[in-house]
C-alpha positions as CSV (number, residue, x, y, z in Angstrom):
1,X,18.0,33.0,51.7
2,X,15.2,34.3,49.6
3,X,14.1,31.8,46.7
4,X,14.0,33.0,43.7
5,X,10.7,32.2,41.5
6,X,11.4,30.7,38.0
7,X,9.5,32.1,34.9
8,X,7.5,28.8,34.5
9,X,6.7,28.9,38.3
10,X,6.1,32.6,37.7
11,X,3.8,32.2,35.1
12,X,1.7,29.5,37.3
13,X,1.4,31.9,40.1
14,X,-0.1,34.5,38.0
15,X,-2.6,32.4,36.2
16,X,-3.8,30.8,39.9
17,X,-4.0,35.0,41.2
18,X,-6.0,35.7,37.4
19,X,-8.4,33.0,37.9
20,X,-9.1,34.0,41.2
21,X,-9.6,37.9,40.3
22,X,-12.0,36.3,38.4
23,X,-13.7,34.5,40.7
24,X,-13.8,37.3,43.0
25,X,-14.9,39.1,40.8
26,X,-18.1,37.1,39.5
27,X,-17.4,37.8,36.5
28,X,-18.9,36.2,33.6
29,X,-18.1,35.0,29.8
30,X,-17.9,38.1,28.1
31,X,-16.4,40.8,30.7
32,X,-13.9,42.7,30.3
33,X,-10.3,42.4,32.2
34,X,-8.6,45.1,33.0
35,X,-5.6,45.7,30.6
36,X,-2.0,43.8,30.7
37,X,-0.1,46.9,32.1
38,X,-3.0,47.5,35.0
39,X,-3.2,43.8,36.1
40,X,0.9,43.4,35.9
41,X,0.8,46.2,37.7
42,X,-2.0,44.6,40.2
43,X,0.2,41.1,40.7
44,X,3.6,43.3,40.8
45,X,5.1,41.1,37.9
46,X,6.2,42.7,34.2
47,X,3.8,42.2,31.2
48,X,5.5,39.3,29.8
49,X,5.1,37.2,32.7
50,X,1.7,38.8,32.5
51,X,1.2,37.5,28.9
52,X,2.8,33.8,29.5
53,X,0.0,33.9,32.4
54,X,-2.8,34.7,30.1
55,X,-1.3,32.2,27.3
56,X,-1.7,29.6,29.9
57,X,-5.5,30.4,30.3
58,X,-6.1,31.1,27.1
59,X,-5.3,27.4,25.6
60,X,-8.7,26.2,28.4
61,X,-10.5,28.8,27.4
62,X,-10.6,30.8,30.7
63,X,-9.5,34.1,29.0
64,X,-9.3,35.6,25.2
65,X,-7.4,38.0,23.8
66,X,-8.9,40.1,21.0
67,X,-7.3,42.6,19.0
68,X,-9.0,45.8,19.7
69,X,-10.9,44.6,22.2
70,X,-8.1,43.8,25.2
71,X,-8.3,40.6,27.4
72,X,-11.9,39.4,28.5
73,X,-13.0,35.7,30.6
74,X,-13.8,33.4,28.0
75,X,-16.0,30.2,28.2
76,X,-14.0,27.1,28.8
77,X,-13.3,24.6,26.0
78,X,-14.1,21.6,27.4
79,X,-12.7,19.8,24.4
80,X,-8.8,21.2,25.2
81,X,-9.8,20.3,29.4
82,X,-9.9,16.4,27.8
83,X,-7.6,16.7,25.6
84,X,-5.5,17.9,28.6
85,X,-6.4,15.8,30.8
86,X,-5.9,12.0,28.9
87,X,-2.1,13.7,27.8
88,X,-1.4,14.0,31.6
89,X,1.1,11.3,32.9
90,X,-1.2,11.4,36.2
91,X,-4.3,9.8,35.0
92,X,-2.2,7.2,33.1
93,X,-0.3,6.1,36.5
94,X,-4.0,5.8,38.6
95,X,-4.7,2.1,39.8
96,X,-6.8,-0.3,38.1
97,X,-8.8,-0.2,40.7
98,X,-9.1,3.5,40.9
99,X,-10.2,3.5,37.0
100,X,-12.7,1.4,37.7
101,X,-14.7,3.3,40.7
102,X,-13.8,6.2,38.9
103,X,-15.7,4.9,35.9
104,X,-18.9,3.7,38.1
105,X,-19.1,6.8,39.7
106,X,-19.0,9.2,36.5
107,X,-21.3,6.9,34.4
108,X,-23.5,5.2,37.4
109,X,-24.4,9.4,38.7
110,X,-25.2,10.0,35.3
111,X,-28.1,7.9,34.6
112,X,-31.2,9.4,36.6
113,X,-30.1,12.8,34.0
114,X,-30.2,10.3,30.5
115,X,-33.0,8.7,31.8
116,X,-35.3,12.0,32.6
117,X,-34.1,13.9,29.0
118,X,-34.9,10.3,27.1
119,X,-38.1,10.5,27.9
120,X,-38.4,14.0,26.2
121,X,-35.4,13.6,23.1
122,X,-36.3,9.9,21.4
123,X,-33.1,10.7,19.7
124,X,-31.0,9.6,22.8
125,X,-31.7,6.2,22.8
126,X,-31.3,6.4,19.0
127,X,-27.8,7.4,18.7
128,X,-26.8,4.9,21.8
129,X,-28.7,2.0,20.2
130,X,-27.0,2.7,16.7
131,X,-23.2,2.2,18.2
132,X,-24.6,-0.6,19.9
133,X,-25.6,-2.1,17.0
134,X,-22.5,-1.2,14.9
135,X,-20.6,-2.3,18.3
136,X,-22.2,-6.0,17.4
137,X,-21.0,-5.9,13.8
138,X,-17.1,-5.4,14.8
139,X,-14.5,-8.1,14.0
140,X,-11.1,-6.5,14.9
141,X,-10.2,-5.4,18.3
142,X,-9.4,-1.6,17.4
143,X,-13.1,-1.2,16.5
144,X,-14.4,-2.4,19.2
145,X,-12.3,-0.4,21.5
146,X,-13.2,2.7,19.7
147,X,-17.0,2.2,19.5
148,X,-17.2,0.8,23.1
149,X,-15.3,4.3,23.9
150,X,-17.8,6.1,21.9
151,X,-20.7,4.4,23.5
152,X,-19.7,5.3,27.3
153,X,-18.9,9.1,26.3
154,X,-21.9,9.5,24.3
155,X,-24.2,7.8,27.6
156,X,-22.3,10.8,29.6
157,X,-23.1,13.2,27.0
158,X,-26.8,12.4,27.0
159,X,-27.1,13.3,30.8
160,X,-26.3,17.0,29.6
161,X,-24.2,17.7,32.2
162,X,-21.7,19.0,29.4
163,X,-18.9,19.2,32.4
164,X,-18.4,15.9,33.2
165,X,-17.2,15.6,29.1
166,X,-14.1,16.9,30.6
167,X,-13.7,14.2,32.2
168,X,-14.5,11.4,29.9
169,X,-10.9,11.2,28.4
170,X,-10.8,8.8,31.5
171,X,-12.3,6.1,29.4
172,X,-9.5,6.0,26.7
173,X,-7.0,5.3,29.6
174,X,-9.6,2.7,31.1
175,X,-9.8,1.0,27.0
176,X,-5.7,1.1,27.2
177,X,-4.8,-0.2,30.7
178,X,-7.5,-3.0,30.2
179,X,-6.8,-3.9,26.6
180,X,-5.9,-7.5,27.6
181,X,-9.0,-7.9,29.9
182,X,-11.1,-6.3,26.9
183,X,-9.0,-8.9,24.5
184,X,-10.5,-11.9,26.6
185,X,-14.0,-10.9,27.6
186,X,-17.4,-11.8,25.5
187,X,-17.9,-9.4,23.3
188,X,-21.4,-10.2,22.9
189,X,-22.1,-9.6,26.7
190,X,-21.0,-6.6,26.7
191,X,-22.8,-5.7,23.9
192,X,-26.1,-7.0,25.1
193,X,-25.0,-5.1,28.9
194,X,-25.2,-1.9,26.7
195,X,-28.7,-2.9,25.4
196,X,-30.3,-3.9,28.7
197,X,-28.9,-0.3,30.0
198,X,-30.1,1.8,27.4
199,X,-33.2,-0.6,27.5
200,X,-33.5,0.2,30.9
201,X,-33.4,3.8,30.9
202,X,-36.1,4.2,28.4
203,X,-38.4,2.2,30.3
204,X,-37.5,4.4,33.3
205,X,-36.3,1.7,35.3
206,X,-33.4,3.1,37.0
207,X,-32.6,0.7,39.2
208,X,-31.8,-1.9,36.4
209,X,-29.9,0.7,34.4
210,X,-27.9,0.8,37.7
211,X,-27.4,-2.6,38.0
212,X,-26.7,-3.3,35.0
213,X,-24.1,-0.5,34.2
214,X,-22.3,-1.8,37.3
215,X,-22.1,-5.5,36.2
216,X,-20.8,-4.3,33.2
217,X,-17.8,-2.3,34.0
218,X,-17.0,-4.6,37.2
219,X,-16.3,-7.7,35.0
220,X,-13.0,-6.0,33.9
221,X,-12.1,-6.2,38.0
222,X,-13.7,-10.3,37.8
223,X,-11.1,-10.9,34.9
């Protein structure tokens, strides 16, 4: 019995045989595609499914549409990956445990980067010491969620490695699932944890920065 493919299904198969043509390809942000009737005619499916493919791609960033100008590979939008990524029901349902490692190995790879561009862009270790010190002024548990949150991505931003942004939507689930460990811990040591990491890295003592990073986002496993 063959098995019919539904449109949804459909639709995921053609964007998965576009990104490869892609691929394949080499092509870069900028080229051209070939039009809707030649590549539904490529993929043997009809121009709608064709179109519901290239919606799909569109929302990342992966292709564009413009008027006059036909379908061309577009330059991701690492923004809408995050987005994406902290609405998926997946990363919410990850262990504890999982969230954790997951956090040291993002934040703890990132360091020798922030540490090397620091030494070049004072204005790192400015912008991470200013939430720190607006981290020390917060009363109310909301605040201190959110400037912890922006703390960590902005350390992950510094290294420049603008990929990994896509993947810091990981610390708002992290700041959710460990509200009440966040709830009990010393807010002051964590604030002073920051400081001796940023402190640290502009010194260019990596191992410290290390050491102290880990420390930092193991006492949520401690508590």
């Amino acid at each position: 019995m063959v098995e019919t493919v539904g449109r949804s299904k459909l639709r995921d198969v053609v964007a998965t045989r576009l990104k490869a043509f892609i691929l394949e390809g080499n092509l870069q942000s900028g080229d051209r595609l070939p039009t809707e009737t030649e590549l539904a005619t490529k993929f043997g499916v009809s121009r709608l499914s064709l179109r519901e493919a290239t919606k799909s791609l569109e929302f990342l960033g992966i292709v564009e549409a413009k008027p006059g100008r036909g379908l061309t590979v577009g330059c991701v939008n690492m923004e809408r990956v995050t987005e994406y990524l902290g609405f998926h029901p997946a990363l919410h349902q990850v262990s504890a445990t999982e969230l954790i490692d997951t956090r040291i190995l993002i934040e703890s790879g990132v360091l020798t980067h922030v540490a090397r561009r620091m030494k070049h862009d004072e204005s790192i270790y400015d912008r991470l010491h200013v939430i720190n010190a607006e981290l020390r002024q917060a009363r109310s548990l909301p605040r201190w969620v959110k400037l912890d949150i922006e703390f960590h991505r902005e350390l992950i931003r510094a290294s420049g490695l603008s990929p990994l942004m896509a993947f810091t939507e990981v610390l708002a689930v992290f700041f959710q699932r460990f509200r009440e460990s966040i709830k009990r811990a010393e807010w002051s040591q964590g604030v002073d944890s920051h400081q001796q990491i940023i402190d640290a890295l502009k010194a260019g003592r990596l191992r410290q920065a290390d050491r102290a990073l880990r420390q930092h986002i193991e006492s949520h496993r401690e508590r």
